[in-house]
C-alpha positions in Angstrom: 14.7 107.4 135.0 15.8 110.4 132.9 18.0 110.2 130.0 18.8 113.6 130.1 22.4 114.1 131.1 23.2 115.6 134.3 25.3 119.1 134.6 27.4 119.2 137.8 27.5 123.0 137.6 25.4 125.5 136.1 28.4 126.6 133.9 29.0 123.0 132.4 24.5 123.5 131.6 25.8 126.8 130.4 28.8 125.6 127.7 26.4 122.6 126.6 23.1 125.2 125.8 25.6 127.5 123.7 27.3 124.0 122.1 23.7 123.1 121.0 23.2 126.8 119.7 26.0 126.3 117.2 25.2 123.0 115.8 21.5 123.7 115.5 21.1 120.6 117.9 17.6 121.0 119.4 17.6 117.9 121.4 20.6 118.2 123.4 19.3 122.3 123.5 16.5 121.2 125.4 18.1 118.6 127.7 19.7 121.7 129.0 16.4 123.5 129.5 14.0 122.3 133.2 10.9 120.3 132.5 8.6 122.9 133.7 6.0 124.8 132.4 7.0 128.1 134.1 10.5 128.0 131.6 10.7 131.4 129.6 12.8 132.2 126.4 12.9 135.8 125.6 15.3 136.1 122.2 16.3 139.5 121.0 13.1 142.0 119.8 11.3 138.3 120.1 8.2 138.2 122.6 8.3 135.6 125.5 8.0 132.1 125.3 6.9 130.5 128.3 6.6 126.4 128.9 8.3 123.6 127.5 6.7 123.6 124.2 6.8 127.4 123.7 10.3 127.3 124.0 11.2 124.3 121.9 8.9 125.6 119.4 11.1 129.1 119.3 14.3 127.1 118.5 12.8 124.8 116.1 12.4 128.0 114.0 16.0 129.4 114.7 17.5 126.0 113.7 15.5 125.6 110.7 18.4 126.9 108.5 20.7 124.5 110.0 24.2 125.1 112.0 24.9 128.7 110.7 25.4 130.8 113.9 28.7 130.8 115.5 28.2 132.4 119.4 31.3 133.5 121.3 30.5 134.9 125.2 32.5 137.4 127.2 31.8 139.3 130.3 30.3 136.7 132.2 29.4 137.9 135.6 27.8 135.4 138.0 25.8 135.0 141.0 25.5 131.8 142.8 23.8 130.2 145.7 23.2 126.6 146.6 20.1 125.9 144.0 20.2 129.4 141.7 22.9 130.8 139.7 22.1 133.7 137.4 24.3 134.4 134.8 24.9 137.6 132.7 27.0 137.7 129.4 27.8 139.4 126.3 27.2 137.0 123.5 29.2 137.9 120.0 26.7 136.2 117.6 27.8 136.2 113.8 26.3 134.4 110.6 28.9 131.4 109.7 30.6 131.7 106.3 29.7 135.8 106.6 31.6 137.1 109.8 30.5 140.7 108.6 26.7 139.8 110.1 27.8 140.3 113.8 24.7 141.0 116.2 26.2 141.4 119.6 24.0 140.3 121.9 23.6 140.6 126.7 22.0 137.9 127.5 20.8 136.2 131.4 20.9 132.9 131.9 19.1 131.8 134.8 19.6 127.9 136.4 18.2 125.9 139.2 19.4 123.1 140.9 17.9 119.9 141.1 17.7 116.1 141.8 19.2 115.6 138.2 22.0 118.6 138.2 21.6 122.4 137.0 18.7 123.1 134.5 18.3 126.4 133.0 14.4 127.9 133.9 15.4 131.4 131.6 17.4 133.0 128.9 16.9 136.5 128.3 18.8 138.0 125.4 18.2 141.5 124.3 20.6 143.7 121.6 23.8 145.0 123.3 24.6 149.2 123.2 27.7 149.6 121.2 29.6 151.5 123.7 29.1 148.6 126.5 31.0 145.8 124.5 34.4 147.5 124.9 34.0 147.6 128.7 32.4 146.0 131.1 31.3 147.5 134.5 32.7 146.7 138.0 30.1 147.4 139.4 26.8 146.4 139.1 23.4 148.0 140.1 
């Protein structure tokens, strides 16, 4: 059996990947991420990682520094069905101890549903316009 907790929703998988981003954790990161080799990581500017190992690998890097990044999201919109639920936000990254180094930041998270809970199979983050972070659409296309 798993050790790997279970997430009831795919927003609970969603608040414990961006917990793990600010404390540099990389195992409880990846308990949040599905066991699958078709997993992709796209960070922003970054290529893609896809699988498991690709993906860990990308986030060893990023937490080599230790806790430094403080991530606040806004503008979540969501759709959900029974086993997917793809997320879109605006993440407000900054540099602990230097809130002057902001890098805002519109990211998709995408989850899946399984036999142990919601699992997240991609996150897409790319560099957000300045004029979108004031307001965000109604309507989507």
């Amino acid at each position: 059996m798993s050790d790997k907790p279970i997430f009831p929703t795919p927003q609970d998988a969603e608040a414990a990947f961006y917990d793990a981003v600010e404390r540099a954790d990389l195992e409880t990161l990846m308990s949040v991420w599905a066991e699958d080799e078709e997993i992709v990581c796209i960070h922003p500017g970054g290529p893609r990682h896809m699988g498991y190992a690709a993906v860990r690998e990308a986030w060893g890097r990023i937490f080599e520094g230790g806790p430094r990044l403080r991530v606040r999201v806004s503008g979540a919109t969501t759709v959900h069905t029974p086993f997917t639920a793809i997320h879109t936000v605006i993440q407000h990254i900054s540099v602990r101890d230097d809130e002057a180094k902001r890098a805002p930041v519109i990211a998709t998270n995408v989850f899946v549903r399984g036999a142990l809970g919601w699992r997240l199979v991609l996150h897409h983050a790319s560099p957000a316009p300045p004029d979108t972070l004031n307001e965000i659409p109604k309507v989507l296309h």
